[in-house]
C-alpha positions as semicolon CSV with decimal commas, in nm:
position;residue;x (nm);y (nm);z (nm)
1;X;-2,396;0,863;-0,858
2;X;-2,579;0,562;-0,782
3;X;-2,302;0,321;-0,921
4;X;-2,032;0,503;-0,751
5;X;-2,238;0,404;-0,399
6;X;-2,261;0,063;-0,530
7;X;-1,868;0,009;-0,607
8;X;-1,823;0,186;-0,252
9;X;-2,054;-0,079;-0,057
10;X;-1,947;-0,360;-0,230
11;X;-1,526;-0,229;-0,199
12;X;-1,404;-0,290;0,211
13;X;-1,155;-0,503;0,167
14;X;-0,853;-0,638;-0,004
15;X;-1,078;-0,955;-0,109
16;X;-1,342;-0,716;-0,309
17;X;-1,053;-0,609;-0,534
18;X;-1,111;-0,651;-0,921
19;X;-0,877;-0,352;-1,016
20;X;-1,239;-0,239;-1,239
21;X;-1,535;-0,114;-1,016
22;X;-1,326;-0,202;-0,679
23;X;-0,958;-0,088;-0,729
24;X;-0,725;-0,008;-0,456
25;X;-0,869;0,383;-0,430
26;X;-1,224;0,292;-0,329
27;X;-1,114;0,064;-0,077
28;X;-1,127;0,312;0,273
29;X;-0,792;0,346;0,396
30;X;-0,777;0,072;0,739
31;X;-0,820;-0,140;0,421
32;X;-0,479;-0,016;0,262
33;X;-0,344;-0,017;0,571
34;X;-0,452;-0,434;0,648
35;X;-0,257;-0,515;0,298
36;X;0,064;-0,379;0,402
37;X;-0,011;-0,570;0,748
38;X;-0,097;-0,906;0,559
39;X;0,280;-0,842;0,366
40;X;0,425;-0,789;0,676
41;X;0,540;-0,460;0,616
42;X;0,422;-0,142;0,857
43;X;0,232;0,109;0,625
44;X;0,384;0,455;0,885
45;X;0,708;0,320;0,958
46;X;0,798;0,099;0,682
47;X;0,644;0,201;0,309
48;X;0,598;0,552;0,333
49;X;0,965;0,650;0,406
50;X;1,034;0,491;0,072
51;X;0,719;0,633;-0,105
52;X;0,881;0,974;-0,029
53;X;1,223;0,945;-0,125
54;X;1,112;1,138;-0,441
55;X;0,879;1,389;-0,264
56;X;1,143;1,543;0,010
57;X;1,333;1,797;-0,267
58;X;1,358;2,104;0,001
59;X;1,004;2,127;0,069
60;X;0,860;2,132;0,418
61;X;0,821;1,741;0,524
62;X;0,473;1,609;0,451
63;X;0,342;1,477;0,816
64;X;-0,028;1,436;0,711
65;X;-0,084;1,134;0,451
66;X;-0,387;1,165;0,257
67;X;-0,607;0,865;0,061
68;X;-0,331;0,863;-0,275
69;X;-0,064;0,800;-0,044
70;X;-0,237;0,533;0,102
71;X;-0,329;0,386;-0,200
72;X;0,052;0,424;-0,309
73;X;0,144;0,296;-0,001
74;X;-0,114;-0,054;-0,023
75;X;0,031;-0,106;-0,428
76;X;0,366;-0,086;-0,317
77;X;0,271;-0,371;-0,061
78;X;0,113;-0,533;-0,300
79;X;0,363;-0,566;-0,536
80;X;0,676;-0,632;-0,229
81;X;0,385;-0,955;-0,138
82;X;0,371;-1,109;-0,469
83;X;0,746;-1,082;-0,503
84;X;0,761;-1,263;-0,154
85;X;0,516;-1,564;-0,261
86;X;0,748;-1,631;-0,583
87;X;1,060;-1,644;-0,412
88;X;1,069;-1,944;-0,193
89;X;1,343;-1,763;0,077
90;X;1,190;-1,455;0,007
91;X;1,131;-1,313;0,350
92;X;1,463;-1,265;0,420
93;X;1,557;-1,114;0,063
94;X;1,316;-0,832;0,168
95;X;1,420;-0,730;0,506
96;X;1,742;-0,690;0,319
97;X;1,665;-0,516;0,064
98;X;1,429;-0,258;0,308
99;X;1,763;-0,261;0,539
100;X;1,960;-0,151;0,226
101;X;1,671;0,114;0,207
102;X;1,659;0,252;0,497
């Protein structure tokens, strides 16, 4: 549909987010990707070894990650970002706590 071609011009970036017309799943996924980046955190070697703590129950290990992991991945970021801008130390807090993770 037109509007869907509108929301997907207008929805490149982490800056065009309203979480209405632009949420996280229309941005492409380099976008995703540049989130985790701006957090400091590595999307491949750092967020999706959490995101599938709950998906490796005996079945074959997912090497391919497709657009919803990506989004996962970017709102995961999102969220470990805003917990780093209210804590004042906070950088180290969460290189602990993805140590403890790990």
């Amino acid at each position: 549909s037109e509007l869907s071609m509108l929301a997907e011009e207008s929805c490149q970036s982490e800056d065009d987010l309203n979480f209405d017309t632009c949420d996280l799943q229309h941005l492409p996924k380099q976008a995703l990707i540049d989130i985790c980046d701006r957090v400091g955190l590595d999307m491949e070697q750092q967020v999706f070894p959490l995101l599938d703590l709950g998906l490796d129950a005996g079945g074959p290990e997912k090497k391919e990650h497709d657009h919803v992991d990506y989004v996962q991945g970017a709102r995961e970021c999102l969220l470990v970002g805003a917990e780093l801008e209210g804590a004042p130390d906070g950088l180290e807090d969460a290189d602990s706590e993805l140590s403890m993770l790990a």
